[in-house]
N, C-alpha and C positions, 0 to 999 in steps of 0.2 A: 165346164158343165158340172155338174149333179154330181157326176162320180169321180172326177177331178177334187170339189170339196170333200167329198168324203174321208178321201185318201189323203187328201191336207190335214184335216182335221184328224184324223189315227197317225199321222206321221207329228202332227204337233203338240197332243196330248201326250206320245212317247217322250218326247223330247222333253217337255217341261217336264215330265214324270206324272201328269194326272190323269186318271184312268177313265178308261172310256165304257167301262162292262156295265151291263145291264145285270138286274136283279129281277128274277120270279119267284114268284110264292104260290102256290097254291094249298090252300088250307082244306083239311080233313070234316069233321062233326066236331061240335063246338068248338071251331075256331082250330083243331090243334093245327101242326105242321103235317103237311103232307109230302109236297117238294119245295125243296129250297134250290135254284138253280141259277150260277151267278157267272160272269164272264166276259168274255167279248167273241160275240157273232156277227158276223159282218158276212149277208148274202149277196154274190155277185149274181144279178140275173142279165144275161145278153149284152153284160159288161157293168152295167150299173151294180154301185156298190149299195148298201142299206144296213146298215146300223140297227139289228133285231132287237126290239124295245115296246112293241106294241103286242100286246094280249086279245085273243078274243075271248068273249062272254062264253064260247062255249068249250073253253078250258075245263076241264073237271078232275076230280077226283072219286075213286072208288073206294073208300075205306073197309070194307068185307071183303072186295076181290083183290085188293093190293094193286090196285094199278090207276095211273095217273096220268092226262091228258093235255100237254100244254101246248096251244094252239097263236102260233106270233104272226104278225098281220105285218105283209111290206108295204109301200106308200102304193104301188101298181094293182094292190086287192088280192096279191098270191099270197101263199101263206105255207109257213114251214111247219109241221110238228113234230112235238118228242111224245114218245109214250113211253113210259118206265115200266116194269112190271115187275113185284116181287113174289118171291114163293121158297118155303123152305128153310125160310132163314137168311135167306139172300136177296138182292134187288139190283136190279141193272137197267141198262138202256136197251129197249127192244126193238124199236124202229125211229128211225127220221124219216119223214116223206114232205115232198115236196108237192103244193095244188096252184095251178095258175088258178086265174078267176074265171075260167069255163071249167076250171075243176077237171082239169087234165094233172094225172099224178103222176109221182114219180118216187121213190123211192132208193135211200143211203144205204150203204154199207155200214149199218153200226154200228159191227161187233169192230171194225178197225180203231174205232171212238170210245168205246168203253167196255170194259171186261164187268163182269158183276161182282159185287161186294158183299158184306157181312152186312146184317140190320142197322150193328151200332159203328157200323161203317160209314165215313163219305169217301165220295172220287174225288180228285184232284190232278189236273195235268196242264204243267204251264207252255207246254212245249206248242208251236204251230203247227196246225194238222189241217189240213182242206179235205172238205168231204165233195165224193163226186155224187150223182144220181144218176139212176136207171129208168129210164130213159134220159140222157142228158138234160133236153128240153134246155138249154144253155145256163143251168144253174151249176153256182159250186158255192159251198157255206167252210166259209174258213173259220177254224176256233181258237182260241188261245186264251189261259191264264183263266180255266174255268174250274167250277166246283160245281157239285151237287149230293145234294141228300135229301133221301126219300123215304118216306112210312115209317119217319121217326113217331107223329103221333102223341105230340106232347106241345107244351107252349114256348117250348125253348126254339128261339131262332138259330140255335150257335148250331156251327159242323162239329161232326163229330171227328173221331182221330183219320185223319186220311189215307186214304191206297194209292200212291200215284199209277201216274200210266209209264210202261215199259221206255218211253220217249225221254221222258225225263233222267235227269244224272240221279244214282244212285247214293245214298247219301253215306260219306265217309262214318265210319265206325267211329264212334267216341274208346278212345285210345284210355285204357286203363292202368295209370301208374303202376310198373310191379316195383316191389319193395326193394328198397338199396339193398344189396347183400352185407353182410354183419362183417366187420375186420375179421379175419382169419387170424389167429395167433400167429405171430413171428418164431420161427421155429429158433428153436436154442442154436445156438452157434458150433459146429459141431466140430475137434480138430481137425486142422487143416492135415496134409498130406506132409506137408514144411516141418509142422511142430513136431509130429511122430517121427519125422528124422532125425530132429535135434533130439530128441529122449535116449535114443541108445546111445550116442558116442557117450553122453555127459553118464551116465548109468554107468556105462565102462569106465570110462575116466576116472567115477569117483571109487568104482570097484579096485584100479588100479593102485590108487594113491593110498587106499585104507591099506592094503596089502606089503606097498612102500614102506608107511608109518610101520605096520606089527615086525617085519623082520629088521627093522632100525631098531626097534625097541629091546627084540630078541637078541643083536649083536653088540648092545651098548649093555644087556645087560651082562652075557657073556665075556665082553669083555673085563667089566668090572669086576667080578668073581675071578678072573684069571690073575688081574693085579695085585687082589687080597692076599690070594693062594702063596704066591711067589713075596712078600712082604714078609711070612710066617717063615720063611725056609731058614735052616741053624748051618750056617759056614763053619768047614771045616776048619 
């Protein structure tokens, strides 16, 4: 069936890597950027699955009051929308509601979907998230691997710097090389405990020997004066 393909089709554009997300725009006065909203939304209604891709005419924009209307059509004639609203400096997502085509509504939770941002902010969250509604009415809109940006207000299509959502992995610190530390000087060699043992005996030793030499010196010379003396002597 119908949502058998569907499910073929998101499981086989995974697989080969080609993406399956839809693109909305809705433009401001003269043309600029109003919302930029991009993704993959895939509404389950009473099992059937639906690939959100179709726009209604009565999408709008409000560029004085900051707030933006985008209105997607599923093949049954219900229809899902987002309304953004900015104020302050900020902008976020204020409602998702759900209208079957007797226009029985229903309404998402979705601050679980989106926290609000800065102007020169976009949102970004790759993570899978299913959104329920209140009253059930058997819908669930699953999201994944989406962006948006709102009241930028210029011609520029690009996002701006992203905020991810809390779902997502946080992203590791770029690791700043700290500086090799400098060679510390090799400290001088200092004597050992060894070498200052050998310094006294030899000190001694040589104190000894000089002391040996002066009283050899003092008794050869003694001696020799005693030899002279007695050479001189007159026999009776």
């Amino acid at each position: 069936n119908y949502n058998k393909m569907v499910a073929l089709l998101v499981f086989l554009c995974t697989l080969l890597g080609l993406s399956t997300a839809a693109t909305f725009r809705l433009n401001g006065t003269a043309g600029n950027l109003c919302l930029l909203l991009d993704g993959n939304f895939t509404a389950v209604v009473n099992g059937t699955s639906t690939l959100l891709s179709n726009t209604s005419d009565a999408s709008s924009c409000n560029s004085t009051a900051r707030s933006a209307l985008l209105i997607t059509v599923l093949n049954d004639g219900s229809k899902i929308s987002f309304v953004f609203n900015g104020s302050s400096g900020t902008w976020g997502l204020a409602q998702i509601t759900y209208s079957t085509a007797n226009n029985v509504t229903a309404n998402a939770n979705s601050s679980s979907l989106f926290n609000a941002v800065n102007d020169n902010e976009s949102y970004e969250c790759d993570a899978y998230q299913s959104v329920s509604f209140t009253p059930s009415l058997g819908v669930v809109l699953n999201v994944s691997n989406w962006r948006a940006q709102a009241f930028k207000f210029t011609q520029d299509s690009s996002f701006d710097y992203a905020v991810h959502c809390v779902l997502d992995p946080t992203p590791a610190p770029t690791a700043t090389p700290s500086p090799s530390p400098s060679p510390s000087p090799s400290p001088s060699p200092s004597p050992s405990t060894s070498d200052g043992d050998k310094v006294i005996p030899i000190a001694v030793g040589a104190g000894l020997a000089g002391l040996v030499i002066i009283v050899l010196i003092v008794y050869l010379i003694g001696r020799f004066k005693s030899r002279r003396e007695t050479s001189y002597q007159v026999l009776p």
